[in-house]
C-alpha positions as CSV (number, residue, x, y, z in Angstrom):
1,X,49.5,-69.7,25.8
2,X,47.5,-67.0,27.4
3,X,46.0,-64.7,24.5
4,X,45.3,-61.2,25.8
5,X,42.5,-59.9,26.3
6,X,41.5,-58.2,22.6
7,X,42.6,-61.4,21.5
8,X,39.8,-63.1,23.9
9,X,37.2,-60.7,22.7
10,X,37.4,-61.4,19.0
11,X,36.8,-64.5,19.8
12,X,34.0,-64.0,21.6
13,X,32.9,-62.0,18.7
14,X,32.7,-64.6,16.2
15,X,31.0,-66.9,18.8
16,X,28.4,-64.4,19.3
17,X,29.3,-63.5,23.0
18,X,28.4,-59.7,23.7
19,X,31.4,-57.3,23.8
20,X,31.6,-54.1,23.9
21,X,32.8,-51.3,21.2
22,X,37.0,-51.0,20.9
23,X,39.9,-49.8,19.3
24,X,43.3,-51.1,19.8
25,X,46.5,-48.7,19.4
26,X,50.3,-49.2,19.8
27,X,51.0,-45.5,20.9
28,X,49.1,-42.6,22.6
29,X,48.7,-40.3,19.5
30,X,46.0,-43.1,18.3
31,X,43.5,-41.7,20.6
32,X,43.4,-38.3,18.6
33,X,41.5,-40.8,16.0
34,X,39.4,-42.5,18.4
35,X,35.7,-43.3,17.4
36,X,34.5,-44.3,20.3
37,X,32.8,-41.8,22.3
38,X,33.6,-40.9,25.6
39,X,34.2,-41.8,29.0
40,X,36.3,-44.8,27.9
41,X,38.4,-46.9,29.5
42,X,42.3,-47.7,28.5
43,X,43.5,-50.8,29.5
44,X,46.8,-52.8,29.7
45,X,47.0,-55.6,27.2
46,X,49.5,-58.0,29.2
47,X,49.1,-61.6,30.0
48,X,48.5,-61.1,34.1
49,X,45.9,-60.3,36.1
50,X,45.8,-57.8,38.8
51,X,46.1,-55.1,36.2
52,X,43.2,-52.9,37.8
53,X,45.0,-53.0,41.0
54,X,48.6,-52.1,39.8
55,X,46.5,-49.1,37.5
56,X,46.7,-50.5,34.2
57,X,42.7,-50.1,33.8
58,X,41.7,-46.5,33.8
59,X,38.9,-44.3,33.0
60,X,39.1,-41.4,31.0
61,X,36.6,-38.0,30.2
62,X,38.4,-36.8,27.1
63,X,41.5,-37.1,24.8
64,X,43.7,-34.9,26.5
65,X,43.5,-37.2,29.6
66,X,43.4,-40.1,27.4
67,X,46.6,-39.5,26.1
68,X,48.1,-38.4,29.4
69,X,47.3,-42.1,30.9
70,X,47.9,-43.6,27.7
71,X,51.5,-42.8,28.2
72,X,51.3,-44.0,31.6
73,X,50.0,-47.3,31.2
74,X,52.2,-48.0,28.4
75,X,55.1,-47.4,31.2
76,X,53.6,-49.0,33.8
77,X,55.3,-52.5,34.5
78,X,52.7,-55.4,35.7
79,X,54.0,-58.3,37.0
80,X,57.1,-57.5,34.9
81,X,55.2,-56.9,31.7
82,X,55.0,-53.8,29.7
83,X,51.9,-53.9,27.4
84,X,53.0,-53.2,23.7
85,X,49.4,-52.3,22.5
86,X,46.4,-50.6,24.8
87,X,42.9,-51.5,24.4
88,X,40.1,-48.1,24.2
89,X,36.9,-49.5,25.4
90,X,33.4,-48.0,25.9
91,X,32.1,-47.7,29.8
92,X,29.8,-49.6,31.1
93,X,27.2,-49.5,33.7
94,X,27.2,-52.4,35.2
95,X,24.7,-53.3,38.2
96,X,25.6,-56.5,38.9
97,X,29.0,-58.6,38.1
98,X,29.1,-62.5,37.3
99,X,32.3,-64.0,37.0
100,X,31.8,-67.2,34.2
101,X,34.4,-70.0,33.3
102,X,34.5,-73.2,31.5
103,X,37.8,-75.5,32.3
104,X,39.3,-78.1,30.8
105,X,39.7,-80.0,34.2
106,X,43.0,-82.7,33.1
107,X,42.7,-84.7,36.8
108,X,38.6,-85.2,35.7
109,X,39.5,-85.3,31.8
110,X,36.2,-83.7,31.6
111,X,35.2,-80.1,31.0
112,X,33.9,-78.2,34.1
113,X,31.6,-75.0,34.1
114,X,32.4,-72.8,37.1
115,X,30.0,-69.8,37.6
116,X,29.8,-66.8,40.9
117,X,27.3,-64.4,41.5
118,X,29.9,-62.3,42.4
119,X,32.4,-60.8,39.7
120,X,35.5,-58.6,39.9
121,X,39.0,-58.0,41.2
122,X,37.4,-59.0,45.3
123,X,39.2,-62.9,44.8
124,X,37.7,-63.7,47.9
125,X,34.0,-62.7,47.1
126,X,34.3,-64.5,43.8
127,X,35.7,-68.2,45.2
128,X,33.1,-67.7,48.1
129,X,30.5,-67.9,45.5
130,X,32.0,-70.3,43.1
131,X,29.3,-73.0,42.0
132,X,30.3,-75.8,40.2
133,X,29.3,-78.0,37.2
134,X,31.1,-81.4,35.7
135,X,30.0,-82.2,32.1
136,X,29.9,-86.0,32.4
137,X,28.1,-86.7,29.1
138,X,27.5,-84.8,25.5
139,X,27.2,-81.4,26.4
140,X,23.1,-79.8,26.1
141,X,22.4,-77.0,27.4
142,X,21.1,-78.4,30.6
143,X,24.6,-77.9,32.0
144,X,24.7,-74.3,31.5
145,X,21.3,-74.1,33.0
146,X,22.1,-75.7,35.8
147,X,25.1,-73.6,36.2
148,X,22.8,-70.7,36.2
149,X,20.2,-72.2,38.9
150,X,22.9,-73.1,41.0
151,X,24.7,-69.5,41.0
152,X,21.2,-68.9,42.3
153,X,19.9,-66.6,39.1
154,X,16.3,-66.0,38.3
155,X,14.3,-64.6,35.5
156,X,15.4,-63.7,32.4
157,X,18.5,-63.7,33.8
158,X,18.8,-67.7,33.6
159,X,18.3,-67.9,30.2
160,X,21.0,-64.8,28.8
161,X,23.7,-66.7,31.4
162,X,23.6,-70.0,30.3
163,X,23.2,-69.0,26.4
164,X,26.5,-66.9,27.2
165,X,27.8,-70.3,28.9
166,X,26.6,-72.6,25.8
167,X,28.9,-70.3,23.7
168,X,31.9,-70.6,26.1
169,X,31.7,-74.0,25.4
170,X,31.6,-74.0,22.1
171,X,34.4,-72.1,21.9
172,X,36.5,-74.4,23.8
173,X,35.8,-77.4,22.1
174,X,36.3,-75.8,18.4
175,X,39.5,-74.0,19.6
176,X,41.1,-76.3,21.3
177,X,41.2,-74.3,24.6
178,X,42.1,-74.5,27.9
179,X,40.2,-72.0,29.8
180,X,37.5,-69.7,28.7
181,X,36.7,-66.6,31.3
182,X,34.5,-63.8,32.0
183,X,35.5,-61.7,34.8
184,X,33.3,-59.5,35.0
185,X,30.1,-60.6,33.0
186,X,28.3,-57.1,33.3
187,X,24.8,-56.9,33.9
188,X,22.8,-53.6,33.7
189,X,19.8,-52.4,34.8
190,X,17.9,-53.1,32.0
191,X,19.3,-56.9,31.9
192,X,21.4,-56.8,29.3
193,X,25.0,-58.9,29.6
194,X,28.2,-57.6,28.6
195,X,31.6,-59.8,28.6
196,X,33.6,-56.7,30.2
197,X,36.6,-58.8,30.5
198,X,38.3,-62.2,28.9
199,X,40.8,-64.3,29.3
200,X,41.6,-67.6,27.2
201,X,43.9,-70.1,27.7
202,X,45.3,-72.2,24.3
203,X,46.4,-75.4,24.8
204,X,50.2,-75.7,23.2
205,X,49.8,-78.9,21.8
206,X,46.7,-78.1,20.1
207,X,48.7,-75.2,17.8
208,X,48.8,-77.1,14.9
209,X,45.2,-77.5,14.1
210,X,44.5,-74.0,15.1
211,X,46.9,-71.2,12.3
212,X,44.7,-68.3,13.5
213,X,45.4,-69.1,17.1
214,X,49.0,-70.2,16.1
215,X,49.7,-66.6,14.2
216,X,48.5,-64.9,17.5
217,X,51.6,-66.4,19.5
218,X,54.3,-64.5,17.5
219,X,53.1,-61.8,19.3
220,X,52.8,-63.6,22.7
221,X,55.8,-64.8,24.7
222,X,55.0,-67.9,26.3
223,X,57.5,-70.8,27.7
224,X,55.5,-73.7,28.5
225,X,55.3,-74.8,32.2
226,X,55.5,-78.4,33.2
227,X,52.5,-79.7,34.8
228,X,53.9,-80.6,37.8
229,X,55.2,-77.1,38.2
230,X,53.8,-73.7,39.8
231,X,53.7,-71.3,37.8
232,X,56.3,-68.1,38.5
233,X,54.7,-64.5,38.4
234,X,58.6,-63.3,37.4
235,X,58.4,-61.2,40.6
236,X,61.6,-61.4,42.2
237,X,63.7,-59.1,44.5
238,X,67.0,-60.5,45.9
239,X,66.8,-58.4,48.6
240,X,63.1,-59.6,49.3
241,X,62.4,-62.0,52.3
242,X,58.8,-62.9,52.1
243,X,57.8,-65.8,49.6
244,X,54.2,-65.9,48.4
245,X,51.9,-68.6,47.3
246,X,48.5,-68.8,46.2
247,X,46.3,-70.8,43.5
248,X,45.3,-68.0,41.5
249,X,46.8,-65.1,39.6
250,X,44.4,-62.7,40.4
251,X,44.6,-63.8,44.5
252,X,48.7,-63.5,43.7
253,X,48.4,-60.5,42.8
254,X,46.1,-59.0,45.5
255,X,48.4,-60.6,48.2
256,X,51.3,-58.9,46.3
257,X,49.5,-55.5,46.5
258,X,48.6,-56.0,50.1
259,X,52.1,-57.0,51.3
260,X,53.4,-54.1,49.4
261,X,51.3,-51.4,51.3
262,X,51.9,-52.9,54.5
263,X,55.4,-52.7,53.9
264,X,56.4,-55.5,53.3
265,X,59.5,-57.1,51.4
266,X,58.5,-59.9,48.6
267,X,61.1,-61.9,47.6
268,X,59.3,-64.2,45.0
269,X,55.5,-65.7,44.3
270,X,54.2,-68.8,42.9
271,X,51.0,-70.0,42.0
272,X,49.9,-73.5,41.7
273,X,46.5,-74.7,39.8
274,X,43.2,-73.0,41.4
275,X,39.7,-73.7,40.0
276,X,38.3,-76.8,39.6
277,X,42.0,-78.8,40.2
278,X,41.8,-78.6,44.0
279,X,38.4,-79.6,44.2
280,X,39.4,-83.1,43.3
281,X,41.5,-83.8,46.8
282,X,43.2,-87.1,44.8
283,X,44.4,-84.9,41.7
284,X,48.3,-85.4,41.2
285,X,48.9,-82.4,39.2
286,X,48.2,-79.8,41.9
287,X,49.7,-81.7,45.0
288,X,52.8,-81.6,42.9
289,X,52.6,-78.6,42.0
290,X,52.1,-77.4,45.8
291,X,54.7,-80.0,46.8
292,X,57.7,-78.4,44.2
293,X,56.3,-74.3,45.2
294,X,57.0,-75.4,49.1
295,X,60.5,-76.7,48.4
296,X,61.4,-73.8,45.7
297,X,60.5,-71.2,48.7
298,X,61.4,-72.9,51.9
299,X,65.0,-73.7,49.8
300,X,65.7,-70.5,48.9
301,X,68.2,-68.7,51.4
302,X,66.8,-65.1,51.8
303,X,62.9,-66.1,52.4
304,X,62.6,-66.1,56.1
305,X,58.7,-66.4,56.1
306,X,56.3,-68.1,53.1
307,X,52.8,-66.8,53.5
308,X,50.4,-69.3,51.7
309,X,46.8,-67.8,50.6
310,X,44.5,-71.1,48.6
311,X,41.2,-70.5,48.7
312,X,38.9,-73.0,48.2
313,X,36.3,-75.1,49.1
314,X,36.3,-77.1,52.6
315,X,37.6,-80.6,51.1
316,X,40.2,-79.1,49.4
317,X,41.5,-76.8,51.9
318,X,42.0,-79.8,54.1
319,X,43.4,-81.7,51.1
320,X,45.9,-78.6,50.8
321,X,46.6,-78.7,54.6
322,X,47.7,-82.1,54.9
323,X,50.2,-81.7,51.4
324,X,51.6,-78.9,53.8
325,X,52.3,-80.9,56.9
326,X,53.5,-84.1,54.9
327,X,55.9,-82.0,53.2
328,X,57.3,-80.2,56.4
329,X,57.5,-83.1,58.7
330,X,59.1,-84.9,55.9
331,X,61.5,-81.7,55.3
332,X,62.2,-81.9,59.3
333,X,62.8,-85.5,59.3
334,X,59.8,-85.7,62.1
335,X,57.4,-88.0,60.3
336,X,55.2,-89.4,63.5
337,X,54.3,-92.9,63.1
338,X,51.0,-94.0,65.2
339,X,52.1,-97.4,67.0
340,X,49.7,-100.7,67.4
341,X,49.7,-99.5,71.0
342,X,49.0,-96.2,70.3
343,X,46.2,-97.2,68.2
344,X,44.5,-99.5,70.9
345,X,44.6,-96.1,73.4
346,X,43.0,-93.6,70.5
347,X,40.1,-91.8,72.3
348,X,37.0,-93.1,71.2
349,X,35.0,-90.0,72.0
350,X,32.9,-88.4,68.7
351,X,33.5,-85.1,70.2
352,X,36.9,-84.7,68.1
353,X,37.6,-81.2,69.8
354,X,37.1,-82.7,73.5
355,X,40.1,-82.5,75.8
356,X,41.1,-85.8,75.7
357,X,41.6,-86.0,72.1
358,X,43.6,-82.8,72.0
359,X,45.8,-84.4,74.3
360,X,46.4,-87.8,72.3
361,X,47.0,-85.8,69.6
362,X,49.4,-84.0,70.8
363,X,51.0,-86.7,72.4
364,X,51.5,-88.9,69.7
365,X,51.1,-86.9,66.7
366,X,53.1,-83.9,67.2
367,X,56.9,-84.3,66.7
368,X,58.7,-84.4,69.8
369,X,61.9,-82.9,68.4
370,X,62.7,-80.1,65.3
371,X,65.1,-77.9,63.9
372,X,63.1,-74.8,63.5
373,X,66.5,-73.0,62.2
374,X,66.0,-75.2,59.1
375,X,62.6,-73.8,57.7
376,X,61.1,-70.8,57.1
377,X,58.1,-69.6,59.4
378,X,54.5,-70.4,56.9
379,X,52.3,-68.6,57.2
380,X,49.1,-70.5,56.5
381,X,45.8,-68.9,55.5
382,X,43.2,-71.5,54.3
383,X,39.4,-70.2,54.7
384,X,37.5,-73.5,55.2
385,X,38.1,-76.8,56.0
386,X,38.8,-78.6,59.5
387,X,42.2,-78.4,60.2
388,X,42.6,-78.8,63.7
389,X,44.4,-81.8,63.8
390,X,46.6,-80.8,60.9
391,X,47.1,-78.2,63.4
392,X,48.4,-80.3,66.0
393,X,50.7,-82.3,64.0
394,X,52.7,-79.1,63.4
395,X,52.6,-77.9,66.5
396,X,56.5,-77.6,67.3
397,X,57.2,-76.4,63.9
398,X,57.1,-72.9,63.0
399,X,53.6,-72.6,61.4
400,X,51.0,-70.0,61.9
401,X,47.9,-70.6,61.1
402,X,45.4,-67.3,60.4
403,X,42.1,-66.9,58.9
404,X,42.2,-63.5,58.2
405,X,44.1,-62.5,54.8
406,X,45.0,-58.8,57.0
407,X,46.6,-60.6,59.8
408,X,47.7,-63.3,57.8
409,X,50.0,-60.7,55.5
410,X,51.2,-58.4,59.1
411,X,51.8,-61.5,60.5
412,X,54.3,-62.2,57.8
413,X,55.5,-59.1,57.5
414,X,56.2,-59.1,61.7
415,X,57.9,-61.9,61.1
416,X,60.2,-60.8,58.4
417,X,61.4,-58.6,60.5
């Protein structure tokens, strides 16, 4: 169960995590009654993320334009959710923007602190950043300060972030949570931190030791999701032929907003576990996860192209890479088996790039014959990793691979067309 976000800060209230000054309100005419003083920002209380992007987080100057954008926002549709209550926030002056997390990781059974010097909606700025921490032992708040050291912070900066970190963590253990987020962590120019943004994730199992997280789900429609299953953003158009797949909500939907403005015809997106999960290459959970999102997209009859967008780090991008080719040489029926000969004449050149290699590669790792009119063109776009002979093996199937999230989604959309 995803709490929203007002839900998250009162939380972080009682743990003692800085928040800023808010009202809540069910229906525009609340604003006449506002104590807050202007600007402040109104903001969409659904359970998805992208909601600055689709304009459900807006900043107004005074109560007439509050109200005008209160009614907006209360019939704008986010990922196929209308918000029944807004939240009226104080603005903030942020300098700099941290994003914070600490994860239950199920693969490591361990908690994990994640922590980026770079905050906000830019997905790609934020994973690029992403440091790292697995709590192998009692927690102390060594981890959270070596969170802090690694996300490279210095001063007085060090101790208010790992203090803030220290309290996540409480709060997970005590409430039986999945995931604790900042995105943003605001920091102003005087130093002081601010949790501009929450999200908590409650473990459904845990429900019956926690009644004042249990009373928040009758207002919270949730269906639990099988582990081994991506999750669906309820974004789908029948007449769409582009299928989407990520490992994050927030890179979902700025991959959704980008295929939108190009043009482009979505027909459905899934996201499978991001995070910590794919920085454990030998983690079950999200391979299956991956596996079951490739066979719900490439099996569905409209999609004619799936564009995939993971980002993560090098290890697991490869890890996701060689789930992909698995899965479509199996789907093909092309799975290349590497004879005793073969193996006797395998290059034995370091240089795995040379000309020689290439060519063994392509000899005898590249199926020599597939149905292309059976699968969808992919569309692949993993950011690190080596993958060239991932690469090869799918040479004569129809696979693109592109760096470049911009090409990757005009690619897709060229071939849609």
């Amino acid at each position: 169960m995803d709490l929203l976000e007002y839900q998250a800060k009162a939380l972080f209230r009682e743990i003692g995590i800085p928040v800023l000054p808010s009202q809540c309100m069910d229906h525009p005419r609340d604003l006449k009654q506002l104590d807050i003083p202007y600007p402040v920002v109104l903001k969409s209380q659904v359970p998805k993320g992208g909601r600055g992007r689709a304009g459900g987080i807006r900043t107004v100057e005074n109560t007439i334009d509050a109200i005008a954008t209160a009614r907006a926002i209360f019939n704008l549709s986010i990922l196929g959710k209308y918000p029944k209550v807004l939240l009226a926030e104080a603005h903030y002056d942020a300098e700099k923007e941290f994003y914070l997390a600490v994860i239950l990781d199920y693969a490591l059974k361990r908690p994990v602190l994640l922590g980026s010097c770079q905050g906000g909606i830019h997905v790609e700025g934020v994973m690029a950043q992403m440091q790292r921490v697995v709590v192998e032992e009692d927690f102390s708040p060594f981890y959270a300060r070596r969170l802090a050291f690694k996300m490279g912070l210095q001063g007085h900066l060090i101790e208010s972030v790992s203090d803030i970190v220290q309290k996540m963590y409480q709060l997970l253990i005590q409430k039986d949570l999945d995931l604790v987020e900042i995105n943003p962590l605001g920091v102003s120019a005087s130093g002081e931190v601010m949790a501009l943004d929450g999200k908590i994730a409650v473990n459904d199992h845990a429900l019956g030791r926690q009644s004042e997280l249990a009373n928040l789900s009758s207002s919270l429609t949730h269906t639990p999701q099988p582990a081994d299953q991506p999750t669906d953003l309820q974004w789908t158009d029948s007449e769409g032929n582009i299928g989407i797949l990520c490992n994050s909500p927030c890179l979902a939907a700025a991959t959704l907003d980008l295929v939108y403005k190009a043009k482009g015809k979505p027909a459905s997106c899934l996201i499978v576990d991001g995070y910590a999960s794919w920085d454990v290459p030998s983690a079950a959970s999200p391979i299956q996860q991956l596996q079951n999102a490739l066979q719900q997209l490439t099996d569905t009859q409209n999609i004619q192209v799936v564009l995939v967008n993971i980002l993560s780090n090098a290890a697991a991008s490869e890890a996701v890479a060689e789930v992909i080719a698995n899965y479509l040489l199996s789907k093909s029926g092309n799975i290349p088996n590497v004879s005793e000969v073969e193996r006797g004449e395998r290059p034995t050149t370091g240089n795995s790039r040379s000309r020689d290699s290439r060519n063994y590669r392509r000899r005898h790792l590249t199926p020599k014959s597939v149905s292309k009119t059976e699968l969808p063109h992919l569309v692949i776009r993993l950011a690190n990793g080596k993958l060239d002979i991932t690469q090869d093996r799918l040479a004569a199937l129809p696979v693109h691979w592109i760096g470049n999230l911009d090409q990757a989604v005009a690619q897709a959309i060229s071939l849609a067309r």
